[in-house]
C-alpha positions as CSV (number, residue, x, y, z in Angstrom):
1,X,12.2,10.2,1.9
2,X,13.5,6.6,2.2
3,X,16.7,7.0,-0.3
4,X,19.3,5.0,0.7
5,X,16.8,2.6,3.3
6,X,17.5,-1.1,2.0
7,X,14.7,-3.4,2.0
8,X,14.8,-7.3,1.7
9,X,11.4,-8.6,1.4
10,X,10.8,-12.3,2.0
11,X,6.6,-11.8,2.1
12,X,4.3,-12.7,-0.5
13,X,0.6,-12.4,-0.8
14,X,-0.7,-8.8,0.6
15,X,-0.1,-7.9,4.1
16,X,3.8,-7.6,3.8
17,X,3.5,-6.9,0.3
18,X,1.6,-3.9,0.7
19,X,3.7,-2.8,3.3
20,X,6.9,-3.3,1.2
21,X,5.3,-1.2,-1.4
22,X,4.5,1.5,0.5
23,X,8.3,1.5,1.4
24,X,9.3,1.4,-2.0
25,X,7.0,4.7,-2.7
26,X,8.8,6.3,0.1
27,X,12.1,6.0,-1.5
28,X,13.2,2.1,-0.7
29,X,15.0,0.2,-2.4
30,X,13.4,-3.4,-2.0
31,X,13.9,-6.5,-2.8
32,X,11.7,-8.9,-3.4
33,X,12.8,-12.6,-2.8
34,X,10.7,-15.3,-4.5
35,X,10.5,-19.0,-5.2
36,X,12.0,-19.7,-8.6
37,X,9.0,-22.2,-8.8
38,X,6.6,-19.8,-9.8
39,X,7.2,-17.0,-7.4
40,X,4.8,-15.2,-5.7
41,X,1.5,-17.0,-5.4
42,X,-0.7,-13.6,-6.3
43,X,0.9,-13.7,-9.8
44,X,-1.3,-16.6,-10.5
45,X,-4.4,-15.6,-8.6
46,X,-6.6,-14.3,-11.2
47,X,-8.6,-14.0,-14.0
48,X,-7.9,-11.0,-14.7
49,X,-4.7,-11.1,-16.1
50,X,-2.4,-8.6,-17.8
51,X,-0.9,-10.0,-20.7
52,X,2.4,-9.0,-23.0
53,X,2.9,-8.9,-26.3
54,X,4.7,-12.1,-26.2
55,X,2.4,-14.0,-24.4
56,X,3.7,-13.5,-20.8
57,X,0.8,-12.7,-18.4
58,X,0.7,-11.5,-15.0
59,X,-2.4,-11.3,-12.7
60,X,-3.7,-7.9,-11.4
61,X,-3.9,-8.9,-7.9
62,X,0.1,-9.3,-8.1
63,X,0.4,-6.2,-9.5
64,X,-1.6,-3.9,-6.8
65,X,1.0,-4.8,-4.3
66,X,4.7,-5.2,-6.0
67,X,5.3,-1.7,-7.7
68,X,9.0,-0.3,-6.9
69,X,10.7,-3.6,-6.1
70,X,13.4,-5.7,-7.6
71,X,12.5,-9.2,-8.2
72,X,15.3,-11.9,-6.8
73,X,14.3,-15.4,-7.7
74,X,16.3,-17.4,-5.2
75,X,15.7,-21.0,-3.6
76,X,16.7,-20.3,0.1
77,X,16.4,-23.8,1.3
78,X,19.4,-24.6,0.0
79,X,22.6,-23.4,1.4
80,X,24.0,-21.6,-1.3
81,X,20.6,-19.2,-1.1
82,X,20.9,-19.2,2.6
83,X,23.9,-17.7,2.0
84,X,23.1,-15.1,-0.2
85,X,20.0,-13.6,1.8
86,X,22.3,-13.5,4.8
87,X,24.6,-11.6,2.5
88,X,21.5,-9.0,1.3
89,X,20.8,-9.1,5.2
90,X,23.7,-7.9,6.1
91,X,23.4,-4.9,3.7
92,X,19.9,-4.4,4.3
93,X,18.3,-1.9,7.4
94,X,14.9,-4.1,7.2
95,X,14.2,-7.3,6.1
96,X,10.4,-8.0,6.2
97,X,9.0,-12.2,6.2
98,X,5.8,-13.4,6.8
99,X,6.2,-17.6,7.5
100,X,4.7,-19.2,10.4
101,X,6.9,-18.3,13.5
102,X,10.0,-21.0,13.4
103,X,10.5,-21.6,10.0
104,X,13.0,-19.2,8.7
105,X,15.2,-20.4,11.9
106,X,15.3,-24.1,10.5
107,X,17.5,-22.1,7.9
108,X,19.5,-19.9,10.1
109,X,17.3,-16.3,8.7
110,X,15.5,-15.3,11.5
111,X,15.9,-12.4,13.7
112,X,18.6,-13.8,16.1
113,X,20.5,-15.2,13.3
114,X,20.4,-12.3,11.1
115,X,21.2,-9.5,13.7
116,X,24.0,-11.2,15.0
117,X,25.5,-10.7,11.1
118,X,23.6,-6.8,11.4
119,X,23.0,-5.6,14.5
120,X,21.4,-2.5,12.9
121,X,18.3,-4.8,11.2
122,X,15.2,-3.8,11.7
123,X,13.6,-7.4,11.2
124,X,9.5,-7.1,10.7
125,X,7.6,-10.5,10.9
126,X,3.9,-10.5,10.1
127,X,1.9,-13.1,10.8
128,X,-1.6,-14.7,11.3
129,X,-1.7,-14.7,15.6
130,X,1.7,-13.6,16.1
131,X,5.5,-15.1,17.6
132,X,3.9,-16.4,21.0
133,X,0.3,-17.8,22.3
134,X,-1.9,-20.5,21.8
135,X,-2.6,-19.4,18.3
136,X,0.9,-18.9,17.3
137,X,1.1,-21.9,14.8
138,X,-1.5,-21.1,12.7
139,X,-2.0,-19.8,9.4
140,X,-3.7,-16.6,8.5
141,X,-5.8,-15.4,5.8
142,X,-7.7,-12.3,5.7
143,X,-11.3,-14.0,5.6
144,X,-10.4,-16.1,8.5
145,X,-9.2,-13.3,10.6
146,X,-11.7,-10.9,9.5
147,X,-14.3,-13.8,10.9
148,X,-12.3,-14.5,14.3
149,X,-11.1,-11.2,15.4
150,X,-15.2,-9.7,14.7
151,X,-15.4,-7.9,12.0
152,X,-17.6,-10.2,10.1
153,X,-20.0,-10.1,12.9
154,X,-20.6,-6.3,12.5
155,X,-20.6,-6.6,8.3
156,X,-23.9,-7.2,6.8
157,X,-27.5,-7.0,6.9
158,X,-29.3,-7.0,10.6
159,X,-31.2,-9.7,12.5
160,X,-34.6,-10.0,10.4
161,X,-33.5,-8.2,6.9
162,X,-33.8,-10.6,3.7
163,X,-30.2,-12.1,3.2
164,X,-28.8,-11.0,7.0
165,X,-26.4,-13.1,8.4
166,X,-22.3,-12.1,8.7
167,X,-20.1,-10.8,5.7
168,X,-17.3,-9.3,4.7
169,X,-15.9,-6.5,3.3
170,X,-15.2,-6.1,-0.5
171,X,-11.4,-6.0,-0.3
172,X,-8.8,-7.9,2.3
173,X,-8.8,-5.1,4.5
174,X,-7.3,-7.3,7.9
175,X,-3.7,-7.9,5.2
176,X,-4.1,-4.2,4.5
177,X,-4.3,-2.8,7.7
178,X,-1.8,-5.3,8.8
179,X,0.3,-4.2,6.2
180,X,0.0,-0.2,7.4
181,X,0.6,-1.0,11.1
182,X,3.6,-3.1,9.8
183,X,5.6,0.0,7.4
184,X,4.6,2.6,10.2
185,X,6.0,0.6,13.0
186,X,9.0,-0.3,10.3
187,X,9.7,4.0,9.7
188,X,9.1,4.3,13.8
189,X,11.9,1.9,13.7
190,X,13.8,3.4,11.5
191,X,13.9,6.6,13.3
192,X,14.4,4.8,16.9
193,X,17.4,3.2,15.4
194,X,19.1,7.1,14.4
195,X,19.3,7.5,18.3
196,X,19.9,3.9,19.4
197,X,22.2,2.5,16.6
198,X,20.5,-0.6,17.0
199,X,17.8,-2.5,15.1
200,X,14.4,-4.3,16.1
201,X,12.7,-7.1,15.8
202,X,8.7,-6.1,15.1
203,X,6.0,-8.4,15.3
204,X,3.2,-7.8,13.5
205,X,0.0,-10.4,13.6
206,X,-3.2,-9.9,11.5
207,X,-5.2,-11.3,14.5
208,X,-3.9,-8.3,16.7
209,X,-4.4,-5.9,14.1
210,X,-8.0,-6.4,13.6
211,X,-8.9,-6.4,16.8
212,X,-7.1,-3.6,16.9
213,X,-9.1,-1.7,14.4
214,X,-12.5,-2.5,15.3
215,X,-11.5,1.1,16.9
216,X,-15.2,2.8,18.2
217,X,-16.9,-0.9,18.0
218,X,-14.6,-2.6,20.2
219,X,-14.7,0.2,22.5
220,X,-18.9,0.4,22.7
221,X,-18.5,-2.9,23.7
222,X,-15.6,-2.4,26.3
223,X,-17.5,0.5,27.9
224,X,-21.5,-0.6,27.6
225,X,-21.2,-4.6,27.5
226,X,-23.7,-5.0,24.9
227,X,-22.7,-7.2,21.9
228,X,-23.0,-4.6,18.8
229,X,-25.3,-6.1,16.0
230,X,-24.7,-5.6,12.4
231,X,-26.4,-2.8,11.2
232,X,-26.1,-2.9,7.3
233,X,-24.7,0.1,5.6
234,X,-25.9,2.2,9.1
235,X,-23.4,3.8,11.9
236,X,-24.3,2.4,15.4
237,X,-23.7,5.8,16.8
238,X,-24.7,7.8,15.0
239,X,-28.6,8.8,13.0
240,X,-29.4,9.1,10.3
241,X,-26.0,7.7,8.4
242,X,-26.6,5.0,6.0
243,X,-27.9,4.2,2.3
244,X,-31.0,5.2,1.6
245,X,-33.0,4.2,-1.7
246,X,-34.3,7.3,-3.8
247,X,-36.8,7.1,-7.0
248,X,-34.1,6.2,-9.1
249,X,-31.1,4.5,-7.3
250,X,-29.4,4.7,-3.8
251,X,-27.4,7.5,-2.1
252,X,-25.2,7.4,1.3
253,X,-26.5,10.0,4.0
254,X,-23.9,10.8,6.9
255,X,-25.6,13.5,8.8
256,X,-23.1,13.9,11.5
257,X,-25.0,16.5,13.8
258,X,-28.2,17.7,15.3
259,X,-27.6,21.2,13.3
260,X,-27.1,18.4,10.1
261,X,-30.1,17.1,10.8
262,X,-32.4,20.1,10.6
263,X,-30.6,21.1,7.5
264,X,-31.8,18.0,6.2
265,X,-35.6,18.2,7.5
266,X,-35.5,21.7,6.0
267,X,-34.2,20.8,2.5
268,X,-36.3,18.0,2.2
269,X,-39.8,20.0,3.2
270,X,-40.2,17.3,6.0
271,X,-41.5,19.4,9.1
272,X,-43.0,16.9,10.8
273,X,-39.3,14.9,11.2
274,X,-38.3,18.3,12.8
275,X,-41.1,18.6,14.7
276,X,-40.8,15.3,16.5
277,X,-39.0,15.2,19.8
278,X,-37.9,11.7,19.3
279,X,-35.8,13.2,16.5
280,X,-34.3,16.3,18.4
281,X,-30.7,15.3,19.5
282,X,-28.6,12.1,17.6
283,X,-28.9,10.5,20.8
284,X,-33.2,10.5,20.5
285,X,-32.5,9.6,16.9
286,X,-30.1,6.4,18.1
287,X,-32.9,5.5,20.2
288,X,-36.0,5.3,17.8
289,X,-34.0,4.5,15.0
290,X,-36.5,2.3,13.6
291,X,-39.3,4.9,13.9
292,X,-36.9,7.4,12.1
293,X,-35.9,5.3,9.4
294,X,-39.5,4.0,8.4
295,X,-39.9,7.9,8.3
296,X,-37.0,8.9,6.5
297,X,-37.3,6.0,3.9
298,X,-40.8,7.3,2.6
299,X,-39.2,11.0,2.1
300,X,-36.2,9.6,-0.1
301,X,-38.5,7.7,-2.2
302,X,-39.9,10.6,-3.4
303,X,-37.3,12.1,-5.7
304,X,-34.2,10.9,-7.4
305,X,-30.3,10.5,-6.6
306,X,-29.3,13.6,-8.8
307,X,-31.6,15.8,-7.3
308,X,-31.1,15.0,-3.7
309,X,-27.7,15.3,-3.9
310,X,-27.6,19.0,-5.4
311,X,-30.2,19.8,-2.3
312,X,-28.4,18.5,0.1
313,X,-25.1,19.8,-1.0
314,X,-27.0,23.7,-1.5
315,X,-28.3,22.9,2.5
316,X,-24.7,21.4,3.5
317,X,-25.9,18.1,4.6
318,X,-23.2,15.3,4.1
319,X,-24.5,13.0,1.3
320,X,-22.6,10.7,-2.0
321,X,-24.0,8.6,-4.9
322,X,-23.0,5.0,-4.4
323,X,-21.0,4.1,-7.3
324,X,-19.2,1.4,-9.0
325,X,-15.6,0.9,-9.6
326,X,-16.4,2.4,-13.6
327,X,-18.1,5.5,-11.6
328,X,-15.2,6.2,-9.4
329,X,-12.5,5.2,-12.2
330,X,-14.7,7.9,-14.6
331,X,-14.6,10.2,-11.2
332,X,-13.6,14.2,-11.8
333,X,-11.4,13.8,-8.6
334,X,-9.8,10.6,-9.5
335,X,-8.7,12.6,-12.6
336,X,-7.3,15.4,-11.3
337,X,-5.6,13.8,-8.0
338,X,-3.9,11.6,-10.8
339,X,-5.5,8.9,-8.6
340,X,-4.6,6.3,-11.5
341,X,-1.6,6.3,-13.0
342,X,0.7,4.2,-15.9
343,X,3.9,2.7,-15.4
344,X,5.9,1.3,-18.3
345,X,7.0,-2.2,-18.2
346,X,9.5,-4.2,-20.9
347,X,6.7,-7.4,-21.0
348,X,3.8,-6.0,-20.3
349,X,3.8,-2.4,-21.5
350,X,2.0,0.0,-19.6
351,X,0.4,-0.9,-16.3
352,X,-2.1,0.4,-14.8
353,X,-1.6,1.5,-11.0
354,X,-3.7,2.8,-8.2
355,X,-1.5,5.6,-6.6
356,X,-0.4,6.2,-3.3
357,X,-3.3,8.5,-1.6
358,X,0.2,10.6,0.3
359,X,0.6,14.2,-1.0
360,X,4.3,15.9,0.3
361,X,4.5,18.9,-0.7
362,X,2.1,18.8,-3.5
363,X,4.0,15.3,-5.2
364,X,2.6,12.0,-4.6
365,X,5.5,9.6,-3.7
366,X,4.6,6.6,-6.2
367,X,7.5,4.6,-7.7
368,X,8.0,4.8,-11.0
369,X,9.3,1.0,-11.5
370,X,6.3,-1.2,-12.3
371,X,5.9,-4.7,-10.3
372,X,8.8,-7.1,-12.0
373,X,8.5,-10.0,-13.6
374,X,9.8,-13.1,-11.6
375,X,13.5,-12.8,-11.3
376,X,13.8,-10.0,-13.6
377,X,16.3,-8.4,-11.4
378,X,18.7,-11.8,-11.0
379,X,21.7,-10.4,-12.3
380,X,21.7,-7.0,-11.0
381,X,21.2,-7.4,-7.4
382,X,23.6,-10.3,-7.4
383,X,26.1,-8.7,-9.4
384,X,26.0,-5.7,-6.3
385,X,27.1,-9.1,-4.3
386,X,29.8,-9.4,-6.2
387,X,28.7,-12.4,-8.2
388,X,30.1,-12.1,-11.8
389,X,28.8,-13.7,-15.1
390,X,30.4,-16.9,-14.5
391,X,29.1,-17.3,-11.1
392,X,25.3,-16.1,-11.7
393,X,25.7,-18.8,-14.5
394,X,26.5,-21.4,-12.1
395,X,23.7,-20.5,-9.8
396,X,21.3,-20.7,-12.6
397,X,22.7,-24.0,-13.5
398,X,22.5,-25.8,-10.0
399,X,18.8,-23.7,-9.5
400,X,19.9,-21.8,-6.8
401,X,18.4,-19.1,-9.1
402,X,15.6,-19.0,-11.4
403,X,16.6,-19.3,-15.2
404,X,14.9,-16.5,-16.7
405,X,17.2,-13.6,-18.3
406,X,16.8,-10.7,-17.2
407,X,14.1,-8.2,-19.2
């Protein structure tokens, strides 16, 4: 889909990095500029680690984000490595960075600088608060931004439960959503650019983002003016739709609809719920939600997971088990989507990979390079510079370039 799209990624961590990737699925050739000194910081940020056979190691959070790319290690401060990334620019269509706003300027890489060279760059910058306002200086991490832009404040347990108080979610999902908005506004680009001829410059801030996404929560408090409360594993619009306890365990019910809702009250033998007029329409159901839950709670309790989930399927009522990551990993449909796959690697053999969720015409579009090791790729993407033995052997010698040989 992307054959033939250049990509020269400068970000590290997850938000570009999972954008980059996605790219790279699509088609992209990308590469991946990182400090000689170590590289990437995610390829240190573990336990766990996945080790080769001769003792190199890699963490798995570096390798959930970094399949499909070419790894450059280059030191860009100095002027020799200026010069090559504005060489790569100039060959590139995108070039995706996530430094505080300024910094790549101090070395003549930012947008201006870059599209003079390329007009035709599409030059994506993500950030923590973005390329102007009060905020624009500061870093961003996903915690942080997932605290400030509100999210926190609608994750977790409600006022008066045992442990209440904000939380959030299991995974960095402000850098992954950042990420997403950041490649679709990237391929928007792209397809702009067919008409125009001309590049972009995109600016993409995890602050915005967020906000962005707190999607039917922002909006009930744009149009009512009531600050939402947390509400656990519940929906604030909708009842019932949350976790429940049964005899033996726990089970997510999303009943979606009054007609949902009688399915349930039938399946479950519970006439008096569908008897009570509080109960009749969602928006009764909103109202007394206490009442209901106290209700429902002492119906759930009477039988276990395995068995309300084959009656509520039978009756067509939404329900799931809550499982672990070895549950979904031993999944049927993980299997046969090919949700998991293997990717063979020179250090570290094969790697395990969590596939791109896209289907095109039946085909997932996963790359089959696994994440490099740190400047694995050296010698080939400077040798399609034009940089021979001699002079890759020079660069390695002043540090311009990391010293590893290539795998």
């Amino acid at each position: 889909m992307l054959n033939g799209v250049r990509v020269l990624d400068l970000s590290r961590i997850l938000a570009g990095p999972w954008c980059t990737q996605l790219l790279a699925d699509y088609g992209a050739d990308v590469v991946k500029v990182e400090n000689p000194a170590g590289g990437d910081d995610t390829r240190r940020w573990g336990p766990p680690f996945l080790r080769g056979q001769g003792g190199e190691q890699v963490a798995a959070y570096f390798l959930c984000c970094n399949r499909g790319k070419r790894s450059l290690s280059l030191d860009f401060r100095s002027a020799e490595g200026q010069d090559i990334l504005r060489r790569l620019a100039q060959q590139a269509d995108v070039v995706v960075e996530n430094y505080l706003p300024g910094t790549l300027a101090r070395y003549g890489l930012d947008y201006a600088s870059l599209a003079a060279l390329n007009p035709r760059l599409i030059y994506c910058s993500v950030t923590g608060f973005g390329q102007d306002g009060p905020n624009r200086d500061r870093a961003g991490y996903d915690a942080m931004i997932q605290a400030e832009a509100g999210l926190m404040s609608l994750t977790g347990l409600g006022a008066g439960e045992p442990g209440a108080g904000p939380m959030k979610a299991g995974i960095a999902v402000s850098d992954l959503m950042c990420g997403m908005y950041a490649a679709s506004a990237i391929l928007a680009a792209l397809h702009a650019r067919t008409h125009s001829g001309r590049g972009a410059q995109l600016d993409l801030a995890l602050f915005d983002c967020q906000v962005a996404w707190l999607a039917n929560q922002g909006m009930n408090y744009l149009v009512g003016g009531e600050v939402p409360p947390r509400h656990g594993t519940a929906h604030p619009n909708i009842a019932p739709y949350q976790v429940f306890a049964t005899a033996d365990g726990h089970l997510m019910l999303a009943v979606g609809n009054d007609e949902q809702f009688r399915r349930f009250c039938a399946a479950a033998g519970a006439d008096a719920l569908a008897a009570d007029a509080r109960f009749a329409t969602n928006a009764g159901r909103v109202a007394a939600r206490a009442e209901l839950i106290i209700a429902m709670t002492a119906v759930l309790l009477t039988r276990g997971t395995r068995s309300w989930l084959d009656a509520l399927a039978a009756a067509g009522v939404p329900a799931g088990p809550v499982n672990d990551l070895a549950q979904v990993f031993a999944h049927d449909q993980v299997s046969a989507r090919g949700l998991v796959q293997q990717l063979a690697h020179p250090l570290w053999g094969a790697v395990p990979q969590l596939a791109n969720p896209l289907r095109r015409d039946g085909v997932a579009p996963l790359s089959r390079q696994a994440p490099p090791a740190l400047g694995e790729h050296n010698d080939a993407v400077l040798a399609e510079l034009g940089f021979d033995a001699q002079a890759r052997a020079g660069l390695r010698e002043r540090g311009v370039i990391g010293g590893a040989a290539p795998v």
